[in-house]
LOPA-302651 format. One record per residue (C-alpha): residue number from 0; residue in one letter; chain; x, y, z. Coordinates in Angstrom, 1 decimal, decimal comma. Example, Ala and Ser with C-alpha at 12.3 -4.5 7.8 and 13.67 -1.06 7.14 Angstrom:
BEGIN
0|a|A|12,3|-4,5|7,8
1|s|A|13,7|-1,1|7,1
% end
This chain:
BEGIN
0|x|A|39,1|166,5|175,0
1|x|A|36,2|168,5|173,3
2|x|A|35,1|166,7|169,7
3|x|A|33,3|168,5|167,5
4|x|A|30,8|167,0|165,0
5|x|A|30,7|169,3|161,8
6|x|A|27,6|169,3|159,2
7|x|A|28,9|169,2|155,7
8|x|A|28,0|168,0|152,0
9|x|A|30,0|165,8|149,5
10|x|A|32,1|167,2|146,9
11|x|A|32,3|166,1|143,3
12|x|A|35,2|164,3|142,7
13|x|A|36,8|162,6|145,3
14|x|A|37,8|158,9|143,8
15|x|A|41,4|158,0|144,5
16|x|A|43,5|157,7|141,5
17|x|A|46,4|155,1|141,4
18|x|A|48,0|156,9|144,1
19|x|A|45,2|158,5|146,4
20|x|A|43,5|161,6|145,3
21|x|A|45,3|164,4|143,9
22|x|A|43,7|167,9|143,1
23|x|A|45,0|171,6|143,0
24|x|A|46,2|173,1|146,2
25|x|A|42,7|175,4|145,9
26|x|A|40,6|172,7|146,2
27|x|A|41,6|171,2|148,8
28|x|A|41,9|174,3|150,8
29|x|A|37,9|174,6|150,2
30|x|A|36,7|174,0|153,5
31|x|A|35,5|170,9|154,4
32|x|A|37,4|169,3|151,4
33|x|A|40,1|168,0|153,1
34|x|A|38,2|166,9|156,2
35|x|A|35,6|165,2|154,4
36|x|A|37,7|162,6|152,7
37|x|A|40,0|162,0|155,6
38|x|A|36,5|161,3|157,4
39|x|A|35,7|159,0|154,2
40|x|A|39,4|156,8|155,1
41|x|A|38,5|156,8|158,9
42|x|A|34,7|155,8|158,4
43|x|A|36,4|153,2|156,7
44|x|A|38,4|151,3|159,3
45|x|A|37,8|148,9|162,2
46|x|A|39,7|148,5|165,2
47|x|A|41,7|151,9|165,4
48|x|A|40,7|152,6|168,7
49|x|A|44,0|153,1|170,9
50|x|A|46,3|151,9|167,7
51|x|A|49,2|153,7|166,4
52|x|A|48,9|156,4|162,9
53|x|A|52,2|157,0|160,8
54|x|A|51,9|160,5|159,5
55|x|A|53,7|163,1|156,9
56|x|A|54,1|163,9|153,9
57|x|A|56,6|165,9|151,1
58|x|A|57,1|169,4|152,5
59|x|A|54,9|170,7|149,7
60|x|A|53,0|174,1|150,3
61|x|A|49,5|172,8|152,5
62|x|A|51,4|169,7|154,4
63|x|A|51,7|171,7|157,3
64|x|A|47,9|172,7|157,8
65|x|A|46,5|169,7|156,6
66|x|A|48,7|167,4|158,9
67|x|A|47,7|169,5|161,8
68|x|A|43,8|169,0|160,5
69|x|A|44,6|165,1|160,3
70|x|A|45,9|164,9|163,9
71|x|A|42,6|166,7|165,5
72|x|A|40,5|164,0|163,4
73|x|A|42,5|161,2|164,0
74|x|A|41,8|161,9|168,1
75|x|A|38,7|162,3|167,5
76|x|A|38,4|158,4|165,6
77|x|A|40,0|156,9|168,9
78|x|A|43,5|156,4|167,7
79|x|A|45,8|156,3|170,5
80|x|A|49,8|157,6|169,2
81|x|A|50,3|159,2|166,1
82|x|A|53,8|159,1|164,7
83|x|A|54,4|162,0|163,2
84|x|A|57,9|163,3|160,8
85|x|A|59,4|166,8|162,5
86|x|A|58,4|169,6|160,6
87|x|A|55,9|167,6|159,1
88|x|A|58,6|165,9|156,3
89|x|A|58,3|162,0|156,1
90|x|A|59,1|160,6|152,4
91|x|A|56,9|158,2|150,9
92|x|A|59,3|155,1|151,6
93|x|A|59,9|156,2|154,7
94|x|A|56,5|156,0|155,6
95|x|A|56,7|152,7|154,9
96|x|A|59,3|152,0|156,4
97|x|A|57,9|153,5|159,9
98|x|A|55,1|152,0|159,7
99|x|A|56,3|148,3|159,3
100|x|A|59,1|148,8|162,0
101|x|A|56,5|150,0|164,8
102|x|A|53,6|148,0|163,3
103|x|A|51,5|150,7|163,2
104|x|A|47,8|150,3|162,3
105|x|A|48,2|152,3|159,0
106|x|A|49,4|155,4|157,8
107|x|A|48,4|158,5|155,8
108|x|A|51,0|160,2|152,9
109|x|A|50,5|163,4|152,0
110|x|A|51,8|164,2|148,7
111|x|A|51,5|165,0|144,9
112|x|A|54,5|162,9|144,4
113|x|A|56,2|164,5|141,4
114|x|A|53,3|167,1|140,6
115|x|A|54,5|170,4|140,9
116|x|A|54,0|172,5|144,4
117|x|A|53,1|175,8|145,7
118|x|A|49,4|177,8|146,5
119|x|A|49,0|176,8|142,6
120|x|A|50,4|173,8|142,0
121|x|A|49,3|170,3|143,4
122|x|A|48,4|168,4|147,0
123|x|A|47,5|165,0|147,6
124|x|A|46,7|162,2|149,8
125|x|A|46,7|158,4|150,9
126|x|A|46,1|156,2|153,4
127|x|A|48,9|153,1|153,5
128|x|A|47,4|149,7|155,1
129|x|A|49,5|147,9|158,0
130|x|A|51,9|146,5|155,3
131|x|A|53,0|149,4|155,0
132|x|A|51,4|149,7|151,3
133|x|A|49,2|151,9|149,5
134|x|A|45,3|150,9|150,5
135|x|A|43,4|148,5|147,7
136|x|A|41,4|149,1|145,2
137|x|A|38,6|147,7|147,6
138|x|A|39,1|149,9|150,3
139|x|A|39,7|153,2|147,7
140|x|A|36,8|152,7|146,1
141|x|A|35,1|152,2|150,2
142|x|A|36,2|155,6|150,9
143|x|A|34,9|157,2|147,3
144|x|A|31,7|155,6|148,2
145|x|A|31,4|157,0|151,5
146|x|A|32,7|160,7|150,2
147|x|A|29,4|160,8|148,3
148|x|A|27,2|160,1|150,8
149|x|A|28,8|161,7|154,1
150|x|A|27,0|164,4|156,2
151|x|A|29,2|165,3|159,3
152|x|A|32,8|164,9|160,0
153|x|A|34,5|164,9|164,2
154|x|A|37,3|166,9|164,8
155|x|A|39,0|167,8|168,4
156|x|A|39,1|171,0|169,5
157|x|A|42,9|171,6|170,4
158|x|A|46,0|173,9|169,7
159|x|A|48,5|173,1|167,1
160|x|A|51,4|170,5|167,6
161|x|A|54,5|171,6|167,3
162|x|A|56,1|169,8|164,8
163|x|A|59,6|171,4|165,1
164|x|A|60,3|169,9|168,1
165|x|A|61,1|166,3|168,8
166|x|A|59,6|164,3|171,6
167|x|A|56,0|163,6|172,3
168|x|A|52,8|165,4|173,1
169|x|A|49,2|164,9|173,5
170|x|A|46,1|165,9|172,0
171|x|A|43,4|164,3|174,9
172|x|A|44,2|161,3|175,3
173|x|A|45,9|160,6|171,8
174|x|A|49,9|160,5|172,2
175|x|A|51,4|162,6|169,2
176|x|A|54,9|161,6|168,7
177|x|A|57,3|164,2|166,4
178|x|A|59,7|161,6|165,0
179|x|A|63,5|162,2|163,3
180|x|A|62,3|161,2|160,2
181|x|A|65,5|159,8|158,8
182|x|A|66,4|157,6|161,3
183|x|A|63,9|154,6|161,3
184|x|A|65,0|154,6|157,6
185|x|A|68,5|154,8|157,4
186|x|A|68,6|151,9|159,8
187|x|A|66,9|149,6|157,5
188|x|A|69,2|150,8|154,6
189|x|A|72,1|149,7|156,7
190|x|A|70,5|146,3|157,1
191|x|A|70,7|146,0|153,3
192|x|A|73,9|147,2|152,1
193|x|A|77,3|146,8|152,1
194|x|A|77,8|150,3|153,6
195|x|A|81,8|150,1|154,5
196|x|A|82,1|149,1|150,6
197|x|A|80,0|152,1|149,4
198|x|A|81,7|154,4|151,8
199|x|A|85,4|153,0|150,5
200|x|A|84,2|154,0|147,0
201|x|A|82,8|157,5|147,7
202|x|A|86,0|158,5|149,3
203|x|A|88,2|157,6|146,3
204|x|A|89,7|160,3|144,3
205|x|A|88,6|159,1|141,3
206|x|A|85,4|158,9|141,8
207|x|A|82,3|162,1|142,2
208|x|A|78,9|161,9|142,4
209|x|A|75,9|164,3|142,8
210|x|A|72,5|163,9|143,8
211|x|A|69,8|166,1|143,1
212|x|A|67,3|166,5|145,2
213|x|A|65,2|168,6|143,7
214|x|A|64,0|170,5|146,5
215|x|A|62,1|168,0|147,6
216|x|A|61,7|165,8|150,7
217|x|A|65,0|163,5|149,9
218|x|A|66,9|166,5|150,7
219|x|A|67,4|165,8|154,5
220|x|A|67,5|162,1|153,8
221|x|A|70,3|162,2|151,3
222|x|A|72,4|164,8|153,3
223|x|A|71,8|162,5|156,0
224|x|A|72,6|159,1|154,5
225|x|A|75,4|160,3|151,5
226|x|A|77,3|163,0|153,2
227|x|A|77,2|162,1|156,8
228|x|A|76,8|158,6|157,4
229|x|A|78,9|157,4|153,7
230|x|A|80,8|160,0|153,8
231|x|A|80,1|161,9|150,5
232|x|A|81,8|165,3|150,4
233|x|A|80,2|168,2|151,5
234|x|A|78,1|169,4|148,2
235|x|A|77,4|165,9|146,9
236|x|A|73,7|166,6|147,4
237|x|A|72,7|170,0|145,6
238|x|A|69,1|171,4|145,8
239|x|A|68,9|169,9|149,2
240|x|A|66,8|171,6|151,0
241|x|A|62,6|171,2|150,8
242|x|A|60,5|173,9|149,8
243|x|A|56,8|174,3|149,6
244|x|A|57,0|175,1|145,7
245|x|A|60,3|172,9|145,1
246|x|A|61,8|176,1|144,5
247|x|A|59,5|176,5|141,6
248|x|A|60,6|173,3|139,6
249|x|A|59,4|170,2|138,8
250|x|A|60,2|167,3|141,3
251|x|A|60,2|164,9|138,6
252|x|A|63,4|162,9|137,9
253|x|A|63,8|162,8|134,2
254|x|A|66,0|164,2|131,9
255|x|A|63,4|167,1|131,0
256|x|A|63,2|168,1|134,8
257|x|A|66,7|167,4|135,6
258|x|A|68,3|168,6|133,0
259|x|A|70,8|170,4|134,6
260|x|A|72,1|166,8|136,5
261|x|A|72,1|165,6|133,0
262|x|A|74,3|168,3|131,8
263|x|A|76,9|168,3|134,4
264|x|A|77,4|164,8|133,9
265|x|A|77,7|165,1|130,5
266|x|A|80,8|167,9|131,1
267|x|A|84,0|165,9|131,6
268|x|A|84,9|169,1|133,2
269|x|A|82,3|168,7|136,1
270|x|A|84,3|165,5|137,2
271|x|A|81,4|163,8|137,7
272|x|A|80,7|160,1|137,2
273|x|A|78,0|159,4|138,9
274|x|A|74,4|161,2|139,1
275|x|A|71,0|160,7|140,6
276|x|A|67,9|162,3|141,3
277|x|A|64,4|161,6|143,5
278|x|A|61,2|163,0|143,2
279|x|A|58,9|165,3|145,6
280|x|A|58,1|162,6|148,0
281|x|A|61,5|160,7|147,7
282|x|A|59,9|157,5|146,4
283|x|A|61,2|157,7|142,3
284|x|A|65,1|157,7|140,8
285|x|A|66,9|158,4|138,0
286|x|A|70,4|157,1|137,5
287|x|A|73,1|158,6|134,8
288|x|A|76,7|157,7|134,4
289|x|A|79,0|159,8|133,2
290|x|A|77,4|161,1|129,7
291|x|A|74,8|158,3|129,9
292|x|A|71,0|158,1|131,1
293|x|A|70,0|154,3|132,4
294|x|A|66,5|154,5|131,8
295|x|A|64,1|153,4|134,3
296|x|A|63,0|150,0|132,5
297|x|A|67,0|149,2|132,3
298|x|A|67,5|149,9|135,5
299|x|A|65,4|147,5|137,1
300|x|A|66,5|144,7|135,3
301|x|A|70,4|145,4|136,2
302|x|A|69,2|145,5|139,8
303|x|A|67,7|142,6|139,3
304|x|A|70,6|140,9|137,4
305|x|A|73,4|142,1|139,8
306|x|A|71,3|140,5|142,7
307|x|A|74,8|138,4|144,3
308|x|A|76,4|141,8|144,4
309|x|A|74,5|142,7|147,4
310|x|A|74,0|141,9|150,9
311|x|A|70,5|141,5|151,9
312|x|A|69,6|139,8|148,3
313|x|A|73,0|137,7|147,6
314|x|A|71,2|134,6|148,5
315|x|A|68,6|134,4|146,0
316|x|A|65,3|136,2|144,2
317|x|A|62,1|134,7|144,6
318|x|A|60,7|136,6|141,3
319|x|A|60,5|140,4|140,6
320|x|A|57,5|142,1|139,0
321|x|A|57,1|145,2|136,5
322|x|A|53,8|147,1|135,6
323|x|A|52,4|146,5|132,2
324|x|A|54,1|149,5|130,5
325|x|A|57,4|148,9|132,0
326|x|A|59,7|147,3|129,1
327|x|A|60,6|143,9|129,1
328|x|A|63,9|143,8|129,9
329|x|A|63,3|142,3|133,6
330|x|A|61,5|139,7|132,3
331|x|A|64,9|138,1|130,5
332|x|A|67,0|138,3|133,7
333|x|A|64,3|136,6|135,5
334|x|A|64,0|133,9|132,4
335|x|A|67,8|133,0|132,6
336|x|A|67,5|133,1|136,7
337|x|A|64,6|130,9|136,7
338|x|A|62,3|133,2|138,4
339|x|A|58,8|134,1|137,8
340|x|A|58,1|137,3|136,2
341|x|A|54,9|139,2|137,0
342|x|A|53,2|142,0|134,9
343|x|A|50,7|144,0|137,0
344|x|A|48,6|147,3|136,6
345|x|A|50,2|150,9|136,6
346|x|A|50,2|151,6|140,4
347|x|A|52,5|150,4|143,5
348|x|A|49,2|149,0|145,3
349|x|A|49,8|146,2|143,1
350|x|A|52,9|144,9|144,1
351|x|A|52,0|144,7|147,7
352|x|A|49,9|141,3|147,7
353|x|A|53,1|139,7|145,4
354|x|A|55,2|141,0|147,7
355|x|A|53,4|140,0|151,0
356|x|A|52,9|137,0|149,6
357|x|A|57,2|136,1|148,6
358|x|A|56,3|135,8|145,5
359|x|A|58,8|138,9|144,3
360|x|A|61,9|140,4|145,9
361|x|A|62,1|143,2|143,3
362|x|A|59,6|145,2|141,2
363|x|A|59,5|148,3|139,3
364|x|A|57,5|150,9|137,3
365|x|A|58,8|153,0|134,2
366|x|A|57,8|156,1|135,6
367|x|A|61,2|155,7|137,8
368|x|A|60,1|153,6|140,5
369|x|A|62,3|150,7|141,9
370|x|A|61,8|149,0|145,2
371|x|A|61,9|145,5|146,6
372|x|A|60,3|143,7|149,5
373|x|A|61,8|145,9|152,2
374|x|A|59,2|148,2|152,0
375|x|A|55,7|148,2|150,3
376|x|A|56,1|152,1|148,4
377|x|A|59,0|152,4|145,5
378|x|A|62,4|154,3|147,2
379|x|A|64,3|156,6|145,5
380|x|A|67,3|156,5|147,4
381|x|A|67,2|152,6|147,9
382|x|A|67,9|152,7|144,6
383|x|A|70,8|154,8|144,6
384|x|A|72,6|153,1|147,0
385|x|A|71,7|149,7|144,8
386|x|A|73,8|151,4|142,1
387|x|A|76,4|152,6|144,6
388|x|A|76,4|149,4|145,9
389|x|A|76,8|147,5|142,3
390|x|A|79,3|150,1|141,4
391|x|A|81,4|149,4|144,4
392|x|A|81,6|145,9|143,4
393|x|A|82,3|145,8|139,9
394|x|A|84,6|148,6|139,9
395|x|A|83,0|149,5|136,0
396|x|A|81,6|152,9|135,0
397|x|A|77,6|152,9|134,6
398|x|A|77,7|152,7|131,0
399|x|A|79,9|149,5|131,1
400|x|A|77,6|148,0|133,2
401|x|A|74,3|148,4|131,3
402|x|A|76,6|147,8|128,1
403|x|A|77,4|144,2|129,4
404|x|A|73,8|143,8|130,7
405|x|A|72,6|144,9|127,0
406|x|A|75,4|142,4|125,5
407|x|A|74,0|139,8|127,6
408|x|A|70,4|140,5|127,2
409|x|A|69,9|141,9|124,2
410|x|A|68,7|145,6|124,4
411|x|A|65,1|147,0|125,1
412|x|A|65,0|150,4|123,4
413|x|A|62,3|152,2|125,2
414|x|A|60,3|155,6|125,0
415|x|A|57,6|156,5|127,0
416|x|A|55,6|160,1|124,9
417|x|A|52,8|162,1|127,2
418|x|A|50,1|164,3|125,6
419|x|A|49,1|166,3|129,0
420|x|A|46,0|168,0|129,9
421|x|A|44,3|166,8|127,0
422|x|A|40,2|167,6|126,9
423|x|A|39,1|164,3|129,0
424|x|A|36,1|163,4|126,4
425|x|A|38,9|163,2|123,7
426|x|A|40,9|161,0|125,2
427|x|A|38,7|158,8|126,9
428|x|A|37,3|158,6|122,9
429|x|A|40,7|157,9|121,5
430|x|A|40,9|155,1|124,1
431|x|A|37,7|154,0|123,0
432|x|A|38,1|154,3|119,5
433|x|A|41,0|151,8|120,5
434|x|A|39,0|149,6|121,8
435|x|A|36,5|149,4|119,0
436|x|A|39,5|148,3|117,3
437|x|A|41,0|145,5|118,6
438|x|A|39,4|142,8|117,1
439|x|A|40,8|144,1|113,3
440|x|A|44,0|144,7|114,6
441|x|A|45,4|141,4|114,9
442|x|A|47,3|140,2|111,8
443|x|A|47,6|143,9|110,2
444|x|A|50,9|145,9|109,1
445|x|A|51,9|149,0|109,8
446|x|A|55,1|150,3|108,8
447|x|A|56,4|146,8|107,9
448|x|A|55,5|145,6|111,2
449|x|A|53,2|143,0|112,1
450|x|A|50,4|143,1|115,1
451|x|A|50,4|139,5|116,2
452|x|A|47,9|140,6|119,6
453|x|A|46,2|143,6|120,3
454|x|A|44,3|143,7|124,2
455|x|A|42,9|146,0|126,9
456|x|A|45,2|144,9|129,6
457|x|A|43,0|142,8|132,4
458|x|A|44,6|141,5|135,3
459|x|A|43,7|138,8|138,4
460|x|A|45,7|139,1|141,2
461|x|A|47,6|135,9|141,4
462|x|A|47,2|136,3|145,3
463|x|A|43,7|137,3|146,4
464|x|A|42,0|136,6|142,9
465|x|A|41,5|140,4|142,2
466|x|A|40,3|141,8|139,3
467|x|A|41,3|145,0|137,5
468|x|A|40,1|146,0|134,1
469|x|A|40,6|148,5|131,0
470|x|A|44,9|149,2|132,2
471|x|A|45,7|149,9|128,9
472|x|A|45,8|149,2|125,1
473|x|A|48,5|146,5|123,7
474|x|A|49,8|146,8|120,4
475|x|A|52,2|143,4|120,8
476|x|A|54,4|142,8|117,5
477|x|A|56,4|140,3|115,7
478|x|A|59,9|140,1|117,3
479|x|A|58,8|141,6|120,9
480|x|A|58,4|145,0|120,5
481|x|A|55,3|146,8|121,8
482|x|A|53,2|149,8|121,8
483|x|A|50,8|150,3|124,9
484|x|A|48,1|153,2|125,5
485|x|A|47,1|154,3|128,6
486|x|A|45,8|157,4|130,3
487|x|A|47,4|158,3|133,6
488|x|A|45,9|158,9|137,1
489|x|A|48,3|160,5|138,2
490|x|A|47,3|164,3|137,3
491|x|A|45,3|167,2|138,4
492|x|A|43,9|169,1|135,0
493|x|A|42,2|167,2|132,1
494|x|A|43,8|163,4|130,9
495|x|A|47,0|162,8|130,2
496|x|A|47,6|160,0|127,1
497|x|A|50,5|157,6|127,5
498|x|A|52,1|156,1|124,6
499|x|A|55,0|154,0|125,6
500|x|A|57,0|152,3|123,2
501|x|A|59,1|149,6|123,4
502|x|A|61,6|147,7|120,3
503|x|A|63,8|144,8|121,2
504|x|A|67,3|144,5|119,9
505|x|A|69,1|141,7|119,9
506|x|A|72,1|142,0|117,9
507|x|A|75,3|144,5|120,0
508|x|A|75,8|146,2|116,2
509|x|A|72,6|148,2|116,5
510|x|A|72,4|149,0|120,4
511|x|A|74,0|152,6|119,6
512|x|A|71,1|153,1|117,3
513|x|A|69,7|156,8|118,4
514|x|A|66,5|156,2|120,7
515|x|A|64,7|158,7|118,2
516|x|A|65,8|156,6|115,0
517|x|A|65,2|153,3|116,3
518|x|A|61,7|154,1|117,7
519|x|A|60,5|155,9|114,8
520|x|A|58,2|153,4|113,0
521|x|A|56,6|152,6|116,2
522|x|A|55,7|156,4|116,6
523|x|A|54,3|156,5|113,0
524|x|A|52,4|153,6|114,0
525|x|A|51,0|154,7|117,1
526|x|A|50,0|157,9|115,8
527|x|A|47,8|156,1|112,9
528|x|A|46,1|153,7|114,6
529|x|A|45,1|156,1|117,5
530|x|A|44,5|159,1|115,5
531|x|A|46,1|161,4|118,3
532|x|A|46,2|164,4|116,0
533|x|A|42,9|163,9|114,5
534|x|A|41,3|163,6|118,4
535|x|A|42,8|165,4|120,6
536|x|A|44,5|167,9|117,9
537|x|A|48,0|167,5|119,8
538|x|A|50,8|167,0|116,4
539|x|A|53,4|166,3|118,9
540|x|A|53,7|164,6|122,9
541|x|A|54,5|167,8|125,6
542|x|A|57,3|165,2|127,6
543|x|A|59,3|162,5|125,8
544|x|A|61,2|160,2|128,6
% end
């Protein structure tokens, strides 16, 4: 094998957000981009030399060249098997997943997750520890480092795999293995589930459900999983296959994106009374009952609540875990169950030292992700069959269920309002303008509501003593509603401003309150204590969810 060492320069630009690092399509087809930080992530790591690489990605347009870029390099670092997804399609859980069954050194993901695709729309990539989770802070900021100072990066010289075709070949002495990349996955659902119960409700006349995949890499998963091993009819799972553009949409499962999932289960003429959609890499959800959207903060705290229902969990929770802007609705199941409740930082990376650790058996993000400690990435379709699963059991429609669960709880009406591609100086001066105002806020009123604590979010790892600072502004008010502020890093183009907001209601009478209505005063407050029009001259957000 022939290895060639290539003379380059850094780029500008090259930190990892909360998810790897994420740019347009056009830069990382620059050459050298790509190479450079995957040289970064290998410079990186000790003891890789004849150890195993999980690799793939979301189908998106540049997965196919860049995995066949990442297989030359990753000869050339001394790793000795890659495992690879055919056609170059692994999702993001199932990454995960392959990685902890085979214990594989570590893994790279290639994907914008719910970013839009296509020669103008969004790549990314990560590199996934041994756990089977997203790599550290520590090690991120390793690889940034190194992107700024590198000079050369090795690549072998050799033909392209073909990645079509199951089975195993070699580049030198590197074994590259083209894996079914459904199959290591669907066993460990199988593990988890009570998969004759599921299967007894999807073949029951009264019951339809359709899953949108978006176009996106759940596509062969869910055709795989619903229709052929549960049983789902033929159809069940529209928008199935993946495309490198996701068919020109936007592989983001909300009820702005997947609108037309929304509608059909809003038409008692569709039959439908069950819906759900994943992202571009497979790894977010949305649920919806029949003319009803469980949002993702709700969700996670009826999985969490409904824990008996279900195989692999029935005998107990060891705790479950939400990021900061996630509502608090969790946190009350795990108060009545008896089980710690963690608030972490926006980003899955988080999760992983709680979850190593048995600390949490469930945990979950707003922004649609729910997972638990079977895998170290949030999983789309583990969370469908969690509803499938709950649904089989209680025999109750969707909305009866969270109904009950708000009954029982009380209700967390929640909103989350994004100002995208906003000028970055503007926002990172309304977030400082915040800042310069937390000590004065404490103790004001705004819209007859009282701030009783206002914070920048800091957080210590309860596990390795960690610290991560500035996640987010805290408005916390009398009677346990919230507004938070944070600025994603997530995107490709400018900033984009969070504002999530978050009322509790206790009393069943006012639980039918319209989102909208009941929200209101919270968005009037937000809106004056930031200043968003006066700053970034936005009058309105460009997604509410």
């Amino acid at each position: 094998m022939k290895i060639s060492t290539v003379a380059t320069t850094p780029f500008a630009g090259q930190k990892p957000g909360t998810s790897g690092l994420r740019k347009k399509v056009k830069v990382f087809s620059q050459p050298g981009f790509l190479e450079n930080f995957v040289q970064s992530i290998f410079d990186n790591l000790v003891g890789q030399q004849g150890q195993t690489l999980v690799l793939g990605g979301d189908g998106r347009f540049f997965n196919d060249v860049a995995i066949q870029v990442i297989l030359r390099m990753a000869a050339a670092a001394g790793f000795g098997r890659v495992l690879v997804g055919q056609n170059g399609i692994l999702s993001t859980p199932a990454a995960s997943a392959v990685i902890r069954k085979h214990r594989a050194f570590g893994g790279i993901v290639l994907s914008a997750s719910h970013n839009p695709g296509g020669p103008d729309g969004d790549f990314g990539i990560k590199y996934n520890l041994a756990n089977g989770g997203p790599a550290n802070e520590t090690f991120t900021e390793a690889v940034y480092k190194r992107s700024q100072s590198i000079a050369e990066y090795r690549i072998a010289e050799a033909d392209d795999i073909d990645l079509g075709c199951l089975g195993e070949t070699s580049i030198g002495g590197m074994v590259v293995n083209v894996i079914d990349p459904v199959s290591d996955y669907l066993e460990l659902l199988e593990s988890l589930f009570d998969f004759e119960r599921i299967t007894a409700l999807l073949a029951r006349p009264d019951f339809r459900m359709r899953f949108d995949a978006m176009h996106a890499v759940t596509g062969p998963y869910a055709r795989t999983i619903l229709e052929g091993r549960l049983g789902a009819p033929a159809g069940t799972v529209v928008n199935g296959t993946p495309l490198p553009d996701f068919g020109g949409g936007h592989p983001d499962p909300n009820p702005v994106y997947a609108a037309d999932l929304v509608a059909a289960l809003a038409d008692p003429a569709s039959g439908l009374s069950f819906g759900a959609a994943s992202d571009g890499d497979g790894d977010r959800n949305m649920i919806v009952g029949r003319g009803f959207i469980v949002s993702p903060s709700d969700s996670l705290a009826v999985i969490a609540a409904n824990y008996r229902l279900v195989p692999a969990y029935a005998a107990g929770i060891s705790g479950v875990a939400r990021s900061m802007p996630t509502s608090c609705a969790v946190d009350r199941v795990a108060a009545e169950l008896g089980v710690p409740a963690y608030e972490t930082p926006t980003g899955w990376k988080f999760f992983g030292s709680l979850l190593d650790a048995g600390k949490v058996t469930f945990c979950g993000e707003e922004s649609a992700g729910t997972g638990s400690w079977h895998v170290r990435e949030k999983d789309g379709l583990w969370a469908v069959l969690y509803w499938l699963n709950i649904l089989a059991r209680r025999d109750e429609s969707v909305e009866q269920i969270v109904r009950e669960h708000w009954r029982h709880f009380g209700r967390n009406v929640y909103s989350r309002h994004d100002y995208e591609a906003i000028d970055t100086e503007k926002a990172e001066a309304l977030m400082n303008g915040l800042r310069q105002k937390l000590p004065t806020l404490a103790g004001q009123t705004y819209e007859g509501m009282r701030i009783e604590a206002a914070d920048d979010f800091c957080y210590t790892d309860p596990i390795d003593g960690s610290q991560s600072e500035k996640q987010g502004i805290r408005l916390l008010l009398e009677g346990g509603s919230r507004v938070v502020f944070r600025l994603s890093g997530t995107g490709t183009e400018g900033a984009t401003l969070r504002v999530y907001l978050e009322r509790y209601v206790a009393d069943p009478a006012e639980h039918d309150v319209p989102v909208k209505t009941a929200l209101a005063p919270l968005v009037r407050l937000a809106v004056s204590v930031a200043d968003i029009p006066g700053i970034t001259g936005r009058n309105a957000p460009d997604v509410i969810s």
